[in-house]
N, C-alpha and C positions, 0 to 999 in steps of 0.2 A: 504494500500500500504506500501509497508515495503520498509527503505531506507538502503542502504549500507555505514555504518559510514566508514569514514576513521582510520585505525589502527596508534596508534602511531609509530615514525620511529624509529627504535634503529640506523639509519645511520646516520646521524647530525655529526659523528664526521667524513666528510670529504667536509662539510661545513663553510664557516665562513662569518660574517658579512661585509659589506663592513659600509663605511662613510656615504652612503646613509642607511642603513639600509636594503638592499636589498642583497640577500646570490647569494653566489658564489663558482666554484667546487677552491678548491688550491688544487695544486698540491705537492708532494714530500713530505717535509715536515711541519706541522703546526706549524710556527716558535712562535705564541701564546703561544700551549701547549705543545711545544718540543717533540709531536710525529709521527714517520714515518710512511706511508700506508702500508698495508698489500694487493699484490694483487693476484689476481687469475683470470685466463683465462678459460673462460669455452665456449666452442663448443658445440653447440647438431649438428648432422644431423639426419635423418630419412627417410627411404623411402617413399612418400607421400600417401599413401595407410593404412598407421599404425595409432594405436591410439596415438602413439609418435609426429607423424606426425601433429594431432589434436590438441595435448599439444602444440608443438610448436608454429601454429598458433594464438591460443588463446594467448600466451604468449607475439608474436611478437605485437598485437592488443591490448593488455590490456585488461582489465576489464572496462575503465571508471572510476575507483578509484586509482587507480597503477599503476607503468609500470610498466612492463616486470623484469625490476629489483630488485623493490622491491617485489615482488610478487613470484622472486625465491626466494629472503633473506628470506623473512618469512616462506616459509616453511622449507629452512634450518634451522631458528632458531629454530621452533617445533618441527623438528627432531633430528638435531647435535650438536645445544649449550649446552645442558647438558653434553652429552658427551666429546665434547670440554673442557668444565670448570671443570668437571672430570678426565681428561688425564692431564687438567694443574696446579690439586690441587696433584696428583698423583707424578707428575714432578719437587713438592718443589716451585711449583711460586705461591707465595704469596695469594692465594686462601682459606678461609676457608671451614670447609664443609662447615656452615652455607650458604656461597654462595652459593654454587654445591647446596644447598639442594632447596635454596629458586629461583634459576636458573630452576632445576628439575618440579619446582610445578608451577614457571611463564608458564615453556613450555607446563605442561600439561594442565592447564587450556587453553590457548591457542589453543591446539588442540581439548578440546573440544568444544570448542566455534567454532571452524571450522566446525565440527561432527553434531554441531546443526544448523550449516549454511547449509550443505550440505543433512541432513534433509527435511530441510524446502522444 
């Protein structure tokens, strides 16, 4: 029986510790590490007939291991965060390649590791 490990989160940094030691969402900005959220609104519709349709459900229900949110994050991150850290080494911010490179090669193992989930 094969189990489905939980993936590390790269999201942590819009969490913080409380006094109890139990996390919590803060909002705006993380007066800790003095930095501001980055957001994005994202909408799907589909006609419910479509494979789209099928994505979204599955998405709305989880897997059992993630929600819905984390679950779109990671595949953005296997597909766009090279790219991202690429456009922003490209832009003069503070990026080196070494990053972009070692960003590059997190993603693609990543994805295959996906490839050989979706294998199985």
């Amino acid at each position: 029986m094969t189990t489905n490990k939980k993936q590390p989160k790269n999201n942590d940094n819009n969490r913080q510790h409380n006094s109890s030691g139990s996390r919590r969402l803060s909002e705006g900005t993380d007066t800790n590490r003095q930095r501001q959220y980055k957001n994005l609104t994202l909408r799907l519709r589909a006609y419910s007939n479509t494979v789209d349709a099928k994505l979204i459900i599955y998405l709305q229900k989880g897997n059992g291991v993630s929600t819905s949110k984390e679950m779109v994050l990671q595949a953005l991150r296997m597909c766009w965060l090279p790219l991202a850290y690429q456009a922003q080494a490209n832009a003069d911010v503070q990026i080196s390649d070494k990053e972009v490179r070692q960003v590059g090669l997190i993603s693609c193992h990543a994805l295959e590791q996906h490839l050989a989930y979706l294998r199985m």
